[in-house]
Steps between C-alpha positions, in 0.01 A plus 500: 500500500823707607668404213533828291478435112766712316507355216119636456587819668773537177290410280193733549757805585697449184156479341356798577845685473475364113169613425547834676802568319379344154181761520715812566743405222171444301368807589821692424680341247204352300660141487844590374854299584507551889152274509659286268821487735310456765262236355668167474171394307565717228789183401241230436223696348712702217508226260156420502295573183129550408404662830444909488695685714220556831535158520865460516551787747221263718667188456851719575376635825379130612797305414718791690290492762544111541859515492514794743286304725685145463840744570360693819425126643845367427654829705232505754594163574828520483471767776311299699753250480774715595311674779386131639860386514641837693184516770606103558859558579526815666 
């Protein structure tokens, strides 16, 4: 089991990076524009209606954390790929 797994290295650092930066902004700027910048969850869940507004910011921060995850795999991998192919021809 030498094989190293970046794709799941990217994903759980750009994980944790998001949710450490997402509570500081939090913290700071009591969910203003930079989380919603930031937050790439905040463009599904705007339009939905009949929810209150703890809920959204829930359903915000689990979407953005999905698509932060699903985007840390695709560079983590990518990496791996392009670190595979220079170790094999060098």
């Amino acid at each position: 089991m030498s094989q190293k797994r970046y794709w799941l290295r990217g994903m759980v650092i750009t994980i944790v990076l998001y949710i450490v930066i997402y509570f500081v902004l939090r913290l700071v700027d009591d969910f203003g524009l930079a989380i919603s910048v930031l937050s790439p969850g905040t463009w599904f869940i705007v339009g939905i209606d009949g929810v209150n507004a703890s809920t959204k910011h829930l359903m915000q921060f689990i979407a953005s954390t999905l698509i932060w995850a699903v985007v840390g795999a695709l560079l983590g991998g990518l990496y791996g790929k392009i670190k595979n192919r220079n170790s094999f021809s060098g």
